[in-house]
C-alpha positions as CSV (number, residue, x, y, z in Angstrom):
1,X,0.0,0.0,0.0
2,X,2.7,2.1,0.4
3,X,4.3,1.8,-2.4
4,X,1.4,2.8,-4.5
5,X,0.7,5.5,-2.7
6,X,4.5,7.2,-2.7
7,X,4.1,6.4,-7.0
8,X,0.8,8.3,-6.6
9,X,2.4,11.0,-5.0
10,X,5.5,11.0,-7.2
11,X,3.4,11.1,-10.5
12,X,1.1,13.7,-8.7
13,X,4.2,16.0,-7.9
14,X,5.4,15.4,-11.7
15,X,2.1,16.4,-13.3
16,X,1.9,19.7,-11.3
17,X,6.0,20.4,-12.1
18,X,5.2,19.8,-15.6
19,X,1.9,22.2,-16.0
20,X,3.6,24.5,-13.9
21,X,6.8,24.2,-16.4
22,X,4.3,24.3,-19.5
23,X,2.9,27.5,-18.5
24,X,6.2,28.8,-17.6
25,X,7.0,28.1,-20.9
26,X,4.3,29.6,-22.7
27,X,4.8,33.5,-20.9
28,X,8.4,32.8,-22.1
29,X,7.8,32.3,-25.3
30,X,7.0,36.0,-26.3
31,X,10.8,37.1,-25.0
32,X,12.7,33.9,-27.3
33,X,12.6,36.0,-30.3
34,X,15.6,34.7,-32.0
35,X,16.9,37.3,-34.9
36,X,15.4,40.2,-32.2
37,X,19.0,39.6,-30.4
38,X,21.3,39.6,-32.8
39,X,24.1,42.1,-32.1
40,X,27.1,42.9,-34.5
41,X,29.5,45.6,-34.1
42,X,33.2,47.1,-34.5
43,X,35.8,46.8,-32.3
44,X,39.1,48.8,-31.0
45,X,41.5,46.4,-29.4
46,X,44.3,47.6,-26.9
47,X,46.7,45.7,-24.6
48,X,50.2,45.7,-23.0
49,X,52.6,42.6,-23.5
50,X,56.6,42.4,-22.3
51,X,58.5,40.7,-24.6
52,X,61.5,38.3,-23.0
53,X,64.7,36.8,-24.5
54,X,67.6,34.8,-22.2
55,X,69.7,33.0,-23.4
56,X,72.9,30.9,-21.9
57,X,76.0,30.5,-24.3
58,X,79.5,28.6,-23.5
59,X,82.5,30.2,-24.5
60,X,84.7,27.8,-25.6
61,X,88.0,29.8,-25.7
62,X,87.5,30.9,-22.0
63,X,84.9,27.9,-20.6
64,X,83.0,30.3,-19.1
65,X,79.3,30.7,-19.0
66,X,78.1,34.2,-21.1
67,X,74.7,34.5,-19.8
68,X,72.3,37.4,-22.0
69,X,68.7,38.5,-21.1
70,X,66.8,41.4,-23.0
71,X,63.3,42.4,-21.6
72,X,61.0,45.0,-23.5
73,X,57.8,46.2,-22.7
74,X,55.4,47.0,-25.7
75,X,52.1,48.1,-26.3
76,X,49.7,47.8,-29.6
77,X,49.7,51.0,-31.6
78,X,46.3,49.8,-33.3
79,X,43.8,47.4,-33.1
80,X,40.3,46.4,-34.8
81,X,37.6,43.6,-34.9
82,X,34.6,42.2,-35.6
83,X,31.9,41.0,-33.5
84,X,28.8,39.3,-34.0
85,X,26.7,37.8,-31.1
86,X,23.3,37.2,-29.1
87,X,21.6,36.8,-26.0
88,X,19.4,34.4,-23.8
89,X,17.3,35.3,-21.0
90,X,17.1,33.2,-17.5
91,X,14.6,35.3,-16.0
92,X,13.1,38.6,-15.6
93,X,14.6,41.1,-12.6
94,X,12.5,43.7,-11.5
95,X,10.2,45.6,-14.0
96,X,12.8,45.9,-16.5
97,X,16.1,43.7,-15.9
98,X,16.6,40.5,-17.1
99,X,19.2,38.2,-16.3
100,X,20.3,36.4,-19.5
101,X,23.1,34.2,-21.0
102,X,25.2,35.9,-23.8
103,X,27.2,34.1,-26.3
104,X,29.7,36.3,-29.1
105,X,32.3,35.5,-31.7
106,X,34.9,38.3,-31.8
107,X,37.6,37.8,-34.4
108,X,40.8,41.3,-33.8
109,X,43.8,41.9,-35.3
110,X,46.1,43.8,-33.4
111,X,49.6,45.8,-34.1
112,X,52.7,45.7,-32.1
113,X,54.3,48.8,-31.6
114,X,57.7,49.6,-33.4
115,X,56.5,47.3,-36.3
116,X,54.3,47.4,-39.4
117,X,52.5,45.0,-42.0
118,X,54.0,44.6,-45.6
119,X,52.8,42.6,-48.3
120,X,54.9,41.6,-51.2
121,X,54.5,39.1,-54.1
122,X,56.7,36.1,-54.5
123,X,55.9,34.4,-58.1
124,X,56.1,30.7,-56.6
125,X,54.0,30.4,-53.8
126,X,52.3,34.5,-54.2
127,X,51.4,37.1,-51.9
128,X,53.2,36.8,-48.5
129,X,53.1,38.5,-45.5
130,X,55.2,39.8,-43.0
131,X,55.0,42.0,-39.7
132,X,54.8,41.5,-35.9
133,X,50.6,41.6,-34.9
134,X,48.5,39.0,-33.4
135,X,45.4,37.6,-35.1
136,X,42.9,36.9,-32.3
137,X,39.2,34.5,-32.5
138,X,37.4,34.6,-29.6
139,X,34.7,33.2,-27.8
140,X,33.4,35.0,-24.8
141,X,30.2,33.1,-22.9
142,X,29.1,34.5,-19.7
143,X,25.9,35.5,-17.4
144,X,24.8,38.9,-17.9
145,X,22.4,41.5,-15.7
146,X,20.3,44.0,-18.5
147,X,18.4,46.6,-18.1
148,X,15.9,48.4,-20.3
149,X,15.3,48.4,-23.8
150,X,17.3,45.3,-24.5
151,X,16.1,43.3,-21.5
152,X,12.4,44.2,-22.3
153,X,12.8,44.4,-26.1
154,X,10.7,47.0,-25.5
155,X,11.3,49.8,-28.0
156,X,9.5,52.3,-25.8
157,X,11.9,52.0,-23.2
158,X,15.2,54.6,-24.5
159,X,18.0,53.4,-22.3
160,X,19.6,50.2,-22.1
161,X,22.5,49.0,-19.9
162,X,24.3,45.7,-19.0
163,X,26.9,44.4,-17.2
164,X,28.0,40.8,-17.3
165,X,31.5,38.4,-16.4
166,X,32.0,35.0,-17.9
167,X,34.8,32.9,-19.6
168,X,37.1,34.1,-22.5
169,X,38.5,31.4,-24.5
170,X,40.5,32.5,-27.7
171,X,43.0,31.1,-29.9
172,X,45.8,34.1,-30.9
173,X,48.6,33.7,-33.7
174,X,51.3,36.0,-33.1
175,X,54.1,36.9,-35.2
176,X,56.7,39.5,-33.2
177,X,60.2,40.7,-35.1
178,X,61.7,37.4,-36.0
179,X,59.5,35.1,-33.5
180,X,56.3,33.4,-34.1
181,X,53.8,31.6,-32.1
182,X,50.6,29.9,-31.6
183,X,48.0,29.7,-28.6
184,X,44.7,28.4,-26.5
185,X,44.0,30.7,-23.7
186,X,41.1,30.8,-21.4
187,X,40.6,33.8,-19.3
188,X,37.7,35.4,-17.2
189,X,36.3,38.7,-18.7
190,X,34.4,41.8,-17.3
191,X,32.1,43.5,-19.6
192,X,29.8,46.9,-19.3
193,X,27.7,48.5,-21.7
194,X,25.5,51.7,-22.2
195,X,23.0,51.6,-24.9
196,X,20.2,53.9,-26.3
197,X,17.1,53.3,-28.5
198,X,16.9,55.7,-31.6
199,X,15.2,53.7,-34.8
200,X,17.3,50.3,-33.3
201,X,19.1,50.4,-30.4
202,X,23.1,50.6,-30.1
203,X,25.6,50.5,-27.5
204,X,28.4,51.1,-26.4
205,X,30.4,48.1,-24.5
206,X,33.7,47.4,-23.0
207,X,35.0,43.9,-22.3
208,X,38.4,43.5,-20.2
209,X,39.6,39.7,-20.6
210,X,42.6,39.6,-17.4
211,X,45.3,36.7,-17.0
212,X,48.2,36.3,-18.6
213,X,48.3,35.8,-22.3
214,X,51.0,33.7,-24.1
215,X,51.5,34.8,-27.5
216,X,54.9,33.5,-27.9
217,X,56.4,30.8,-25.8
218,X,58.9,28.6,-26.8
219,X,62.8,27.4,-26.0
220,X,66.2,26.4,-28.0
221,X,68.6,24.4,-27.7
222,X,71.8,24.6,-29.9
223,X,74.3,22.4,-27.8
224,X,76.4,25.0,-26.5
225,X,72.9,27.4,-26.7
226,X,70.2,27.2,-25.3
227,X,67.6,30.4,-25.2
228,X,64.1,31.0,-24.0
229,X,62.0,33.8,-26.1
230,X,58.4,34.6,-24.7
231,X,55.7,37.5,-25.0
232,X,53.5,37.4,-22.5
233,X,50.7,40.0,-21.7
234,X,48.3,40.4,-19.0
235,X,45.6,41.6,-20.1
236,X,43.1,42.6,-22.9
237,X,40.8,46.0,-23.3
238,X,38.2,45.7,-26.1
239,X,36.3,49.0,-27.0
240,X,33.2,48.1,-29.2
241,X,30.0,49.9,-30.8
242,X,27.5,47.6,-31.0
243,X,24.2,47.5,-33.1
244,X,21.1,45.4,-32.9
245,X,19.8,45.8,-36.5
246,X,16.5,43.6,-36.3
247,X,15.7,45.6,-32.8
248,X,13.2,47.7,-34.9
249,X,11.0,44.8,-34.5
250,X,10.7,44.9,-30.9
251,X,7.0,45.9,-29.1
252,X,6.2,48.3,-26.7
253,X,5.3,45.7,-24.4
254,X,7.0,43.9,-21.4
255,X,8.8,40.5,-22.9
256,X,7.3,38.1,-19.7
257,X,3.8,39.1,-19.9
């Protein structure tokens, strides 16, 4: 008897979960708009990186050990991207925050100070390249708190503003003077934005990724050689203007109700 009446109660406490869940589902559906969240924008890329070489020689004529280390610290002197990106709300906050998930692609190319691209064309294997810059693809994902506009997808509402911390993962190829090098990084982000509503809304954002950075890592060893070259940064400022082109679709009307 017993055990029919806990399977009673357990498929009692199910159906209520799920009708609760169903109808929690349908007053969500009028916020999952899809396209409505699409954001794209244009980037400005900054950071700071010290660039390292040591390197231990053996001079055979004396048999003594000639140890040399050179340290530089260098900034970009430009820096640009792309972004393209979207949102997913948890759950309303409030009257008009929303807590959501955000997802972006951000591909940036950055320059290295003292250096410049140049192109040239080599008849066998045709146009090369050659500078010092890093070629970045990112992949930010964290949990964000919006308010306004872009919360409500309300186009009645003129202000927006968000701010939001997650994971950073990016792959960077780095080529610096005669060095070159390849990398995986994950690193925890901070992000803010201000936004405003005029015909679609746009916004101005600022996402600071912080850690260290290995763009170029790697040792040597020539026998009586053996050197250690590495430019490592800290951290990463990214300045973008962001634009929600299919926002012109959005109601004046609160997305939960």
């Amino acid at each position: 008897m017993g055990f029919y009446r806990h399977t009673f109660f357990t498929l009692l406490s199910a159906f209520v979960l799920f009708s609760s869940g169903t109808a929690e589902a349908q007053s969500y559906q009028q916020f999952m708009r899809g396209p409505k969240r699409i954001e794209i924008g244009y980037s400005f890329c900054m950071t700071a990186a010290t660039y390292t070489y040591h390197a231990n020689a053996v001079d055979q004529s004396t048999i003594s050990l000639v140890d040399t280390t050179y340290r530089e610290k260098i900034r970009t002197k430009g820096g640009f991207g792309a972004t393209v990106g979207t949102y997913f709300p948890i759950a309303p906050i409030g009257d008009k925050g929303a807590l959501a998930i955000s997802l972006s692609f951000m591909y940036n190319a950055l320059l290295w100070e003292g250096s410049s691209f140049s192109y040239e064309s080599n008849s066998e294997t045709g146009t090369t390249s050659s500078g010092s810059g890093t070629v970045e693809m990112a992949l930010p994902v964290g949990v964000d708190y919006k308010f306004g506009c872009d919360a409500l997808l309300d186009k009645s509402k003129r202000f927006c503003y968000t701010v939001g911390a997650g994971a950073y993962p990016s792959l960077t190829a780095t080529v610096y003077k005669d060095n070159a090098g390849a990398g995986f990084h994950v690193l925890p982000y901070l992000k803010a934005e201000v936004g405003v509503f005029a015909g679609i809304c746009m916004k101005v954002r600022a996402t600071y990724a912080f850690g260290t950075l290995k763009y170029i890592n790697y040792n040597e060893d020539y026998g009586n050689v053996q050197s250690q070259t590495s430019l490592k940064g800290k951290s990463a400022l990214t300045l973008s203007l962001i634009l929600m082109p299919f926002s012109w679709k959005w109601e004046k009307q609160d997305w939960w109700r």
